[in-house]
C-alpha positions in Angstrom: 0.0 0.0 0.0 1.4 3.2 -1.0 0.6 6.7 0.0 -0.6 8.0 -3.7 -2.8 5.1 -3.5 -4.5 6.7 -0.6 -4.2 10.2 -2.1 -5.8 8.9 -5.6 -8.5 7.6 -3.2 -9.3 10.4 -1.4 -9.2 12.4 -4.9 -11.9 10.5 -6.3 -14.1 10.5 -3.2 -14.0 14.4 -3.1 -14.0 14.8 -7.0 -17.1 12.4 -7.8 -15.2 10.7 -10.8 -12.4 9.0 -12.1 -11.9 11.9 -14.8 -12.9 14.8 -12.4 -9.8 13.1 -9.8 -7.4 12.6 -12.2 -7.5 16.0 -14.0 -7.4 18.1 -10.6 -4.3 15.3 -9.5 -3.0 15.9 -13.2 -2.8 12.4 -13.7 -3.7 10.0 -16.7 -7.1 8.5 -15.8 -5.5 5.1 -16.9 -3.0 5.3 -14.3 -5.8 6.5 -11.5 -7.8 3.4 -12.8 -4.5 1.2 -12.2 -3.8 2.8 -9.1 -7.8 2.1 -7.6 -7.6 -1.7 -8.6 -4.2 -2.3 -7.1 -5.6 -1.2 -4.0 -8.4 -3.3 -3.7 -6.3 -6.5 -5.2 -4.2 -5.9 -2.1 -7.0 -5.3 0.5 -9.5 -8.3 -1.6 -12.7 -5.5 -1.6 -14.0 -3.6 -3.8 -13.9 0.5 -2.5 -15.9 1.7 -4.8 -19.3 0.7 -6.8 -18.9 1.8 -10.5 -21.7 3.6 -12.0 -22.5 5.4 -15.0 -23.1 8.7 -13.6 -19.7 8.8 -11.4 -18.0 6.6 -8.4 -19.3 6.2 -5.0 -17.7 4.2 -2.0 -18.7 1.0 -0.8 -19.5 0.3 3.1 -15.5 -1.3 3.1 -15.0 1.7 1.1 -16.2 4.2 3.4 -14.8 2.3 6.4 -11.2 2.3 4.7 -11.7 6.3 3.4 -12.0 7.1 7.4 -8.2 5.9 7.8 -6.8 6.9 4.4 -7.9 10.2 5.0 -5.8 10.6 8.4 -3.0 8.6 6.8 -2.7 11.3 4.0 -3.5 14.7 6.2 -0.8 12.9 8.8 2.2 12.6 6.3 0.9 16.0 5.0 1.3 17.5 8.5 4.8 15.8 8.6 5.9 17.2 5.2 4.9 20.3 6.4 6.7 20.3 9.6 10.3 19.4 7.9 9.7 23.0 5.8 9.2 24.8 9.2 12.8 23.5 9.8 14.0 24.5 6.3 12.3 28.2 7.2 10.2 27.6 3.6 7.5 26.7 5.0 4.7 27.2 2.6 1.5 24.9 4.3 -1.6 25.6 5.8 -4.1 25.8 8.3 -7.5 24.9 8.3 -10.0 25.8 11.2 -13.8 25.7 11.9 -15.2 28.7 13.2 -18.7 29.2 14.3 -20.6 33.3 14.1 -18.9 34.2 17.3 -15.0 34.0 16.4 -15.9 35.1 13.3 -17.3 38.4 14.5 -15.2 38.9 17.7 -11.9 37.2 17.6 -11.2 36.3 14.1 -11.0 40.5 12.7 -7.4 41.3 15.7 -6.3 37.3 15.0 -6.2 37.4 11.4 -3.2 40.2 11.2 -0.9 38.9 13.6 -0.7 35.3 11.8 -0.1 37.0 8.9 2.5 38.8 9.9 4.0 35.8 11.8 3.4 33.2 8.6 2.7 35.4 5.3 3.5 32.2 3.5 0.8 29.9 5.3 -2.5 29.7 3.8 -5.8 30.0 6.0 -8.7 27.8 5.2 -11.8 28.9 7.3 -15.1 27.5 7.5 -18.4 28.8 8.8 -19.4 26.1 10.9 -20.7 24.1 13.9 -19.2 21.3 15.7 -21.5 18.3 14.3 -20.7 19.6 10.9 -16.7 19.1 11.6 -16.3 16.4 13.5 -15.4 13.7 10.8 -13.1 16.8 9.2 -11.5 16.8 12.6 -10.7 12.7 12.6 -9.4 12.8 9.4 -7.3 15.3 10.6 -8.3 17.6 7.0 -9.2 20.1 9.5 -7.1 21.0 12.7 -9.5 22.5 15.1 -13.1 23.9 15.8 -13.5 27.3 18.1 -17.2 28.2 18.7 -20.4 27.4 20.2 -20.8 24.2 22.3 -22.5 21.6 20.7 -26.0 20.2 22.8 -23.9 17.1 22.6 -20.7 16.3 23.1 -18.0 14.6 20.5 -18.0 11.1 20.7 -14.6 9.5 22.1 -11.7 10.4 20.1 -11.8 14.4 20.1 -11.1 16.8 23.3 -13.6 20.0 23.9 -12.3 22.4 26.1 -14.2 24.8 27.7 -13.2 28.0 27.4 -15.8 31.1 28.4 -19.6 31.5 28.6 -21.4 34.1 26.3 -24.5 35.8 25.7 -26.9 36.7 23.1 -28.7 39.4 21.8 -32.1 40.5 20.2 -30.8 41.9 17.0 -32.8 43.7 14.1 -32.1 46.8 11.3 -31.8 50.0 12.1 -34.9 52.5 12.9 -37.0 49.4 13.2 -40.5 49.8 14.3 -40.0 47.6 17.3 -36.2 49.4 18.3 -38.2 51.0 21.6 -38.9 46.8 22.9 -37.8 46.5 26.4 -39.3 43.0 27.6 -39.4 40.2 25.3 -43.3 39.9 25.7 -43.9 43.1 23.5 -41.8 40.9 20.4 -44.1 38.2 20.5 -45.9 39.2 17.6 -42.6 40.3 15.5 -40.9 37.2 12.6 -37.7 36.3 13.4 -34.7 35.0 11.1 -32.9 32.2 13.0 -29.2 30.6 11.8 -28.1 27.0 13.1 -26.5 24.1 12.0 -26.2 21.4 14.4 -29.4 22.1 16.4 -33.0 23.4 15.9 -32.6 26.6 16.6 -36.4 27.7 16.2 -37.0 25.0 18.9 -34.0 27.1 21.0 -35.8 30.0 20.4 -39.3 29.0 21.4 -37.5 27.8 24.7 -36.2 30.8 25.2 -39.9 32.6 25.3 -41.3 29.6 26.7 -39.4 30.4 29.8 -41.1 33.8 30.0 -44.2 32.1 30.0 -44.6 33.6 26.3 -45.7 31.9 22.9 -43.3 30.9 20.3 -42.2 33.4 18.2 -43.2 33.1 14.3 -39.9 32.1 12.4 -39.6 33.2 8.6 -36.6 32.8 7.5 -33.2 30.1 8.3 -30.3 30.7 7.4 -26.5 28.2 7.8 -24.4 31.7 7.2 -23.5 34.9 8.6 -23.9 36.9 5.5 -27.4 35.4 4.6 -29.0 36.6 8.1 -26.9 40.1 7.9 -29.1 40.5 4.5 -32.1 39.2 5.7 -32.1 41.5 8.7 -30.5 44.7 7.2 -33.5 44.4 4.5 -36.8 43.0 6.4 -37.7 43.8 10.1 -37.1 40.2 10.8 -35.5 40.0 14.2 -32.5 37.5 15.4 -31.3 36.3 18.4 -27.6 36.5 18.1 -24.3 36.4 20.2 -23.6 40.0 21.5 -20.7 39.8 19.2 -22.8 41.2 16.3 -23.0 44.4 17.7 -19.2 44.7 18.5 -18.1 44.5 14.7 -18.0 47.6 12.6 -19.6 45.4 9.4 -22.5 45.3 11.3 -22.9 48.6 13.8 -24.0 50.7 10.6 -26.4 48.0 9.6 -28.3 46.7 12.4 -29.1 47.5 16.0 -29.4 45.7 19.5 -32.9 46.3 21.3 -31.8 47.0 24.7 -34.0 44.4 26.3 -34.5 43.4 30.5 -33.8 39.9 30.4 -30.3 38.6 29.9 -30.5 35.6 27.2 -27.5 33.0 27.6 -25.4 31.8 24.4 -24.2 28.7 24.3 -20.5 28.5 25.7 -17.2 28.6 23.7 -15.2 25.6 23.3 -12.6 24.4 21.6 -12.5 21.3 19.7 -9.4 19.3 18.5 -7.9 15.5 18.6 -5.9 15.1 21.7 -3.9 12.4 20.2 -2.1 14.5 17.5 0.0 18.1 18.1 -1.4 20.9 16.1 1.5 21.9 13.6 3.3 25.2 14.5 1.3 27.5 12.4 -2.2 26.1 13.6 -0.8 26.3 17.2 0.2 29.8 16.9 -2.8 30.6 15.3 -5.5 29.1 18.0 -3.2 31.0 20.6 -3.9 34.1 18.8 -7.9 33.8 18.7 -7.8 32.9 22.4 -6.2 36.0 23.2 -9.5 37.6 22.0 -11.8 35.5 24.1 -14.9 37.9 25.6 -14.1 39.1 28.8 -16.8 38.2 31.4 -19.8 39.2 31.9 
């Protein structure tokens, strides 16, 4: 078994096709096909089930993808690791961010990494933990900072704890309802929720339901920051955000926080990464420098 076996595997799982994986690998598709059947010979399955409209894994096939996958971001990590030594180190980085570090830590982290490792490239998703979690195995990406899952990781990653939050009512500016003090008098208002690992129209019911107050009416969901900044900026839907919105300048010219009397808890921060494995050098300096821009308490 050799390691551009596993990479011509891993190509074809993320490209679809035999022709689609060997063009981005720059490789003859003969020699891809060649590769593929070598590999099952030696492991006596077949990975994949051929079909006209592209390749998808079998169950060994999936099963054997899990390991490949950390096999191949492993010796990548090494390869990488040996250039940090050279001093031309060219790698990168890859890290799951939910809304919160995006808004509030990511803007002050983002400089000082670059000026630490202008040659590293940054790969950031908008994400929560559930979404991650096999990219976090596999090792493809190195760690998640963000909202706490309602469950935690199965065995095999760490979550640290690191600070509690809080949320805010969010909605444009000069909207009809800016002058809301107590939740009750929103009742009536449409709200825009975004969430990917949990319901969050059923998190926001709770949240009313513990005020003794019906469930809001929910118009609009949304998986990214961008698509509930429009929505809101452009309806008088209303969100329920972390108070991190109102602490960027992209969004204090946008939108406003309702200055409300109850006090509406976030879920906590955590961060998320395999304990087994060290973070390279880049990735380590650059989760040090979003933790220094944890919220302070309040």
């Amino acid at each position: 078994m050799k390691l551009d076996q596993l990479q011509h595997l891993i190509a074809i799982v993320e490209q679809g096709s035999l022709r689609a994986a060997a063009r981005r690998l720059n490789v003859p598709q003969p020699a891809l096909t060649r590769s593929v059947r070598s590999l099952e010979k030696e492991l006596g399955v077949d990975l994949f089930a051929r079909q006209t409209t592209g390749m998808t894994l079998t169950a060994e096939g999936r099963r054997f993808q899990v390991r490949a996958s950390a096999i191949v971001n492993e010796a990548r990590r090494a390869k990488e690791e040996i250039q940090i030594d050279r001093g031309d180190y060219e790698g990168s980085v890859s890290a799951a961010l939910s809304v919160m570090p995006h808004l509030g830590m990511l803007p002050s982290a983002l400089p000082v990494f670059n000026r630490t490792y202008p040659k590293v490239r940054l790969k950031i998703s908008e994400n929560l933990l559930p979404a991650v979690e096999g990219a976090l195995r596999d090792g493809s990406v190195d760690f998640y900072l963000g909202a706490a899952p309602h469950q935690p990781p199965s065995s095999g990653l760490s979550m640290q704890h690191l600070c509690d939050n809080t949320r805010i009512v969010v909605g444009r500016k000069n909207h009809p309802l800016r002058q809301a003090r107590r939740l009750k008098e929103l009742t009536h208002a449409e709200w825009a929720t975004t969430a990917i690992d949990y319901n969050a129209e059923e998190d926001l019911a709770r949240l009313f339901a513990s005020y003794q107050l019906p469930a809001p009416r929910v118009m609009f969901q949304a998986r990214s920051t961008m698509s509930v900044l429009v929505a809101l900026a452009q309806t008088d839907l209303l969100a329920m955000l972390p108070v991190q919105w109102m602490e960027n300048p992209m969004t204090q010219n946008l939108l406003q926080a309702f200055s409300l009397a109850e006090k509406i808890p976030a879920p906590s921060i955590v961060l998320v990464r395999r304990p087994d494995l060290p973070l390279s050098p880049p990735a380590e300096f650059f989760c040090d420098v979003l933790l220094r821009h944890l919220p302070a308490k309040r």
